[in-house]
C-alpha positions in Angstrom: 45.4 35.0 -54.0 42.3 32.5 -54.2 41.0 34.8 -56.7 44.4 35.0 -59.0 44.2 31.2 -58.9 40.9 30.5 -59.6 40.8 32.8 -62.3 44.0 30.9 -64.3 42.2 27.8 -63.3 38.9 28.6 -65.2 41.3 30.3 -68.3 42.6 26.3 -68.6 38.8 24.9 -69.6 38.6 27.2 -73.0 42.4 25.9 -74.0 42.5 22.6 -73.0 38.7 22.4 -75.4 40.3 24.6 -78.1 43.1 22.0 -78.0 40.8 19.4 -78.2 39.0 20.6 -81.4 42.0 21.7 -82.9 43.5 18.2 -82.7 41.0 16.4 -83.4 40.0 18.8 -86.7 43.0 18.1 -87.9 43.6 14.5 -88.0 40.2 14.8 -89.6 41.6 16.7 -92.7 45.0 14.9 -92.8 45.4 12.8 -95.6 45.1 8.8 -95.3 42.6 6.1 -94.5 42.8 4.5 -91.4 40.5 2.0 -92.4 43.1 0.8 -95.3 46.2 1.5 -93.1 44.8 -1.1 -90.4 43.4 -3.9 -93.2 46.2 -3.7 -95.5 46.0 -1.9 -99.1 44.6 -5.7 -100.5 41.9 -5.4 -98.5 38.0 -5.1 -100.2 35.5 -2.5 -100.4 33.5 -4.6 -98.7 36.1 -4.8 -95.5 37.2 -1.2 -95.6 33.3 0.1 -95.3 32.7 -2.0 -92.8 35.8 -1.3 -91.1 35.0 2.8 -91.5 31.4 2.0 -89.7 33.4 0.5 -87.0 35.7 3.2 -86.7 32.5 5.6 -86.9 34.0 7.6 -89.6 31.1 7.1 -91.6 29.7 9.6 -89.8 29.7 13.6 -90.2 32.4 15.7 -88.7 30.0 17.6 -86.1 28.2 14.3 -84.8 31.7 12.8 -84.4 33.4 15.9 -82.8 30.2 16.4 -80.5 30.6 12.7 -79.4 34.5 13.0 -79.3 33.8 15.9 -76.4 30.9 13.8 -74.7 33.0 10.8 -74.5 36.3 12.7 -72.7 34.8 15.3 -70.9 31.7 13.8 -69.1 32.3 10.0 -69.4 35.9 9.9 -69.2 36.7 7.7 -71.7 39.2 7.7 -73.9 38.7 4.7 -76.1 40.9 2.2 -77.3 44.0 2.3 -80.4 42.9 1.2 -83.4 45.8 -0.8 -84.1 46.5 -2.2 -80.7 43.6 -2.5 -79.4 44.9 -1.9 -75.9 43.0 0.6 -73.6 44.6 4.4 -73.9 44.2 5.4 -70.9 46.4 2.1 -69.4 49.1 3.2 -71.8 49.0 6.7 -70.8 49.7 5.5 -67.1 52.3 3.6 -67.8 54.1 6.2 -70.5 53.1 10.0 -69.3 55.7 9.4 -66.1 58.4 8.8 -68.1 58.0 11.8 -70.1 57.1 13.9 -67.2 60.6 12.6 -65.1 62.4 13.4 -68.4 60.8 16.8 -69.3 61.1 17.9 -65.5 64.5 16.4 -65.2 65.8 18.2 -68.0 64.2 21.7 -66.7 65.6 21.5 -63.2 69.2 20.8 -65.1 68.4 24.0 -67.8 68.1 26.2 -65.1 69.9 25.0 -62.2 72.8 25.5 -64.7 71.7 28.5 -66.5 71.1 30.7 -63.7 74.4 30.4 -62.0 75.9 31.2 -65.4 73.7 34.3 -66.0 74.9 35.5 -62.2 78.2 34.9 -63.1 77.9 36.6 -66.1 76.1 39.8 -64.7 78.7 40.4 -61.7 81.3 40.1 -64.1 80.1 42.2 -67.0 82.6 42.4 -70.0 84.7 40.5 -68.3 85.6 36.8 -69.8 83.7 35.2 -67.3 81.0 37.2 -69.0 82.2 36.2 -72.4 82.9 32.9 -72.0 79.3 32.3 -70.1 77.2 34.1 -73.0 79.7 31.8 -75.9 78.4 28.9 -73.9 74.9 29.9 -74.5 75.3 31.0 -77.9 76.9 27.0 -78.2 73.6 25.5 -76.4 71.3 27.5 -78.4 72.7 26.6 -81.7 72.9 23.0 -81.2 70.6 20.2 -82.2 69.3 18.0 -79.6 69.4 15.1 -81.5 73.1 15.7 -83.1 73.8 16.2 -79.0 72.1 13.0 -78.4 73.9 11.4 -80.4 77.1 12.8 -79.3 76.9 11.8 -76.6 76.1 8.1 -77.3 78.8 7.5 -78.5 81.2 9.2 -76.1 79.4 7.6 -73.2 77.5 4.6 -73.9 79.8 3.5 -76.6 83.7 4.3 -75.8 83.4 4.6 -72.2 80.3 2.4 -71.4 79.4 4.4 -68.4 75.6 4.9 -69.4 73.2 3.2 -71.1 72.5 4.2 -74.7 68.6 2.8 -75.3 65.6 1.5 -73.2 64.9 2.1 -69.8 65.0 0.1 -66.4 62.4 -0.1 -63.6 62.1 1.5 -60.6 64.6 3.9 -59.2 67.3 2.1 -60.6 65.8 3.3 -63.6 66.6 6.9 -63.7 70.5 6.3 -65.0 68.5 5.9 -68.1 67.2 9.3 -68.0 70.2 11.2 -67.5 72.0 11.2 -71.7 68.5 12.1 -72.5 68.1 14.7 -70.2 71.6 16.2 -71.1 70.8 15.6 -74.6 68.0 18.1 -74.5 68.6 20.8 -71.8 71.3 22.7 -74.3 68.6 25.1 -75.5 66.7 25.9 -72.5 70.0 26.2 -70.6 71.4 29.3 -72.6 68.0 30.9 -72.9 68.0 30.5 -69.1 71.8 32.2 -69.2 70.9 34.8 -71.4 67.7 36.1 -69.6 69.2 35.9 -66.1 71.9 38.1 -67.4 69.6 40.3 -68.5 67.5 40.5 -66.0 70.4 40.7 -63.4 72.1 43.5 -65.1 68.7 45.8 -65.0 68.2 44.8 -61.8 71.9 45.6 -60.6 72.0 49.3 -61.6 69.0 49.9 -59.5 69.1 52.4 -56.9 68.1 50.2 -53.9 71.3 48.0 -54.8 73.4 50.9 -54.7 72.5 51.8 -51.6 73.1 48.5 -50.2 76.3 48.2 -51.2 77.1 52.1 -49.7 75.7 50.6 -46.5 78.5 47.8 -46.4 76.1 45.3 -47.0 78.5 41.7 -48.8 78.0 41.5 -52.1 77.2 38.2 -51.8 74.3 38.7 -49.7 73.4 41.5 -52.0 73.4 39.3 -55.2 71.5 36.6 -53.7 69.1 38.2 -51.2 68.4 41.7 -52.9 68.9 41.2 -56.7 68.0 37.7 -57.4 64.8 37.8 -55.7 63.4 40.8 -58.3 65.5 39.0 -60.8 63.4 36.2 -60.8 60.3 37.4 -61.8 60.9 36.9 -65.7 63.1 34.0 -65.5 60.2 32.7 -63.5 58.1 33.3 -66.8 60.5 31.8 -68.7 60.8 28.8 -66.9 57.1 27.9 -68.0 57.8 28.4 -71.6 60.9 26.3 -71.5 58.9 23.8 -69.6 56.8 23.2 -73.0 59.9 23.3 -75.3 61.6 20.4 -73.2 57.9 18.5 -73.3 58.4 18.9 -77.2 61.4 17.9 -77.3 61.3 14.6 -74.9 59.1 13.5 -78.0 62.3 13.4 -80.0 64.6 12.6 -77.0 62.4 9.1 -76.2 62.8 8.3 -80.5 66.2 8.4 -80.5 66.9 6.5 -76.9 64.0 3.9 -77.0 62.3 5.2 -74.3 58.6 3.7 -73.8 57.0 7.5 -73.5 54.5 9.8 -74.7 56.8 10.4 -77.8 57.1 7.2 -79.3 53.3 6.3 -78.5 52.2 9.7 -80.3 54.8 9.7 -83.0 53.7 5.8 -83.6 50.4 6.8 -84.1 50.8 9.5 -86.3 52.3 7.2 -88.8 49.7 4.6 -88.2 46.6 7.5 -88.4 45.9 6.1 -85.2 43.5 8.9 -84.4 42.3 7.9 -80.8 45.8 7.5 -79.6 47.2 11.2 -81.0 44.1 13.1 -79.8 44.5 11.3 -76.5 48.1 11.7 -76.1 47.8 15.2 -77.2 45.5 16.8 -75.0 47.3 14.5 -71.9 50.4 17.1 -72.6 48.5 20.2 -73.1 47.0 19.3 -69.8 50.2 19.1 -68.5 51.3 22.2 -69.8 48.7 24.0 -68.6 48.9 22.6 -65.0 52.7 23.4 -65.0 52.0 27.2 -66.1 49.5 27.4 -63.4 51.9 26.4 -61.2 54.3 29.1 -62.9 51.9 31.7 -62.4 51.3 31.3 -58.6 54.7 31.0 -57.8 54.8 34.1 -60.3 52.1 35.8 -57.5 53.9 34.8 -54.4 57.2 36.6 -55.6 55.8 39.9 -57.3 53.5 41.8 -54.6 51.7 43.7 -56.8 49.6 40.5 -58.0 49.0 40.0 -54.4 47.6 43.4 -53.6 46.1 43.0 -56.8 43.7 40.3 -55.6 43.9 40.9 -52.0 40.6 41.0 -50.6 39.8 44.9 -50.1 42.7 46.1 -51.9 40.5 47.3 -55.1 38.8 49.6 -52.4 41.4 50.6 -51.0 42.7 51.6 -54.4 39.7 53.2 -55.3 39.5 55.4 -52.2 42.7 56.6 -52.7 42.0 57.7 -56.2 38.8 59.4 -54.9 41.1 61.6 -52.6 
């Protein structure tokens, strides 16, 4: 098992770097001055070359890139925004839990509500609790995030004044401000949650093993949740990490809408501003996240299928390799 993790560990350093160059190649090529967008378009030649020295992007592509790498990777810094001024890495302290709570918050309500629907929808094939389960996906999967978001704004910020609409509070009296932005973007990964725990249900419903379980009086309650839902997992598992990523996405357009102080509005700020140390930062900050979170996916991946265990099992591979022999 220390093998399986180690090994998704070290595949982490080539696509956090890839990442990293990627990013930072293209905000190289993207059209723009920073130099003018920070002086103002009345600025002088004079003002904008020195301001381009300053910025170092006087210098060529490689050098900068090389010393982009240096900086992050072996000194840990991060630099400061352009237009701010204010150190990164203080704003990415303050504004990466917010977007974490809110991604992770809107996972846990995708799948704790798409999986009992996909159950439901699997013990009752074509019945219209299997109809009306799978029209509720097709519903989440088809709707915009930010039309929902908006939706609900006004039903319950505005005419009921139950929640919140923008901003967000302090503390832990601060997560009633998470909860129209969570609902506002869980739709999607919710009915692809539905739709695969179906699936995977069904398949694993018509196996033999389940047969036999019910012929041996076993309640079918105990063999929905203790015999099929455990294999049944294993993809929804998988899926769980690639959701994971489509809510960090989307928390980008989640915080715009709601005012939330996150990783969306800092990166989406720069972007208009060519803040470049600010987007590369913020960036590779969420594909580290990412990557951390599908590690985590991946062992939790190992510890329900056995055959990655015995894959990386010390003595296994001999084992294996004896019995081929004979």
């Amino acid at each position: 098992m220390g093998r399986y993790i180690l090994k998704r560990i070290l595949w982490m350093i080539p696509i956090i770097l890839g990442v990293t160059v990627l990013v930072f190649t293209m905000m190289t090529i993207c059209p723009g001055d920073p130099a003018t967008i920070i002086l103002g378009s009345l600025a002088t030649e004079e003002s904008l070359a020195a301001k381009r020295v300053e910025l170092g992007l006087d210098q060529p592509y490689l050098t900068r890139l090389v010393k982009y790498l240096s900086d992050v990777y072996l000194h840990f810094n991060l630099g400061s925004s352009w237009i701010s001024k204010i150190s990164i890495v203080s704003e990415l302290k303050v504004r990466l839990p917010r977007t974490l709570v809110l991604s992770l918050f809107t996972t846990a309500l995708s799948f704790g509500l798409g999986i009992p629907f996909g159950i439901s929808a699997a013990k009752n094939q074509g019945k219209w609790q299997d109809s009306l389960c799978m029209v509720i996906a097709m519903i989440g999967s088809s709707m915009p995030n930010f039309w929902l978001a908006m939706m609900l704004v006004l039903l319950f910020a505005v005419k009921l004044k139950w929640l919140p609409a923008l901003g967000i509070g302090a503390g832990l009296a601060g997560l009633k401000y998470y909860i129209l932005p969570a609902f506002s973007n869980f739709a999607t990964g919710m009915a692809s949650a539905a739709r695969q725990t179906r699936s995977s249900m069904l398949d694993v419903i018509r196996s033999d093993y389940i047969t036999t379980a019910r012929a041996k009086g076993v309640p079918e309650k105990s063999v929905i949740n203790k015999h099929a839902l455990k294999n049944a997992l294993i993809p929804i598992v998988t899926l769980m990490g690639t959701a994971f990523g489509n809510m960090l996405g989307g928390a980008l357009i989640i915080e715009t809408i709601f005012s939330i102080p996150g990783m969306g509005t800092y990166v989406i700020g720069a972007v208009g501003n060519r803040d470049y140390p600010v987007v590369q930062a913020g960036t590779i900050f969420l594909a580290i996240v990412f990557s951390i979170f599908m590690l985590l996916v991946d062992i939790v991946y190992a510890m329900i299928d056995p055959r990655i265990k015995a894959l990386y099992t010390a003595g296994s591979k001999k084992k294996v390799k004896k019995e081929a022999k004979a």
